[in-house]
N, C-alpha and C positions, 0 to 999 in steps of 0.2 A: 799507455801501459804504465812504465817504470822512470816519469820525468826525470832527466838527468841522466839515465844509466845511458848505456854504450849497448848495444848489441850485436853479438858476434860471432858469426856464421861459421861453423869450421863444415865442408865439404869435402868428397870424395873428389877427383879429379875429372869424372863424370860432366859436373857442374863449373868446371874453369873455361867457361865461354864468357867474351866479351859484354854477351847481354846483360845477362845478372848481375856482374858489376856497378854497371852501367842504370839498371834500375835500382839498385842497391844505393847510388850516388845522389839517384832525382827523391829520393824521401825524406822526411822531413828530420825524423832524428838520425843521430849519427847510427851507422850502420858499417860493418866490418866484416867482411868475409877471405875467409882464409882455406886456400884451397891447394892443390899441388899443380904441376905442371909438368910435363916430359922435360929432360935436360935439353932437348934438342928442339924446343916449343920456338914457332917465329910470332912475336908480337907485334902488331901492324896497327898502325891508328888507321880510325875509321875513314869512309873511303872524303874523297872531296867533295863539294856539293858542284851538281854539274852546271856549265856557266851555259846560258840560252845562244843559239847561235852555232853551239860546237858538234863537230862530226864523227863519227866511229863511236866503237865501241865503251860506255860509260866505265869509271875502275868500279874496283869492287874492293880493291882496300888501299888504305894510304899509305903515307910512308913508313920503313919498317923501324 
């Protein structure tokens, strides 16, 4: 598209999921989105990758 520019996503808060970020980071130019989030949002890194051998229940998110 626009070599060198930035692009810069403003969003509803609708769209403040971890995924879009997250595919927003794997592309290849810079890419920037700015969204809102509840005061009372809990952010969690993604879950761990599960080790062969272990038992129960897998997590679903990591630490917060």
């Amino acid at each position: 598209m626009l070599p060198g520019r930035r692009l810069v996503v403003v969003a509803v808060n609708t769209y403040s999921v971890l995924e879009l970020p997250a595919c927003a980071a794997k592309m290849i130019g810079p890419v920037v989105i700015v969204t809102r989030l509840r005061l009372d949002a809990a952010l969690y890194e993604p879950a761990p990758v599960r080790k062969p051998g272990t038992f129960g229940r897998p997590c679903k998110k990591g630490a917060r």
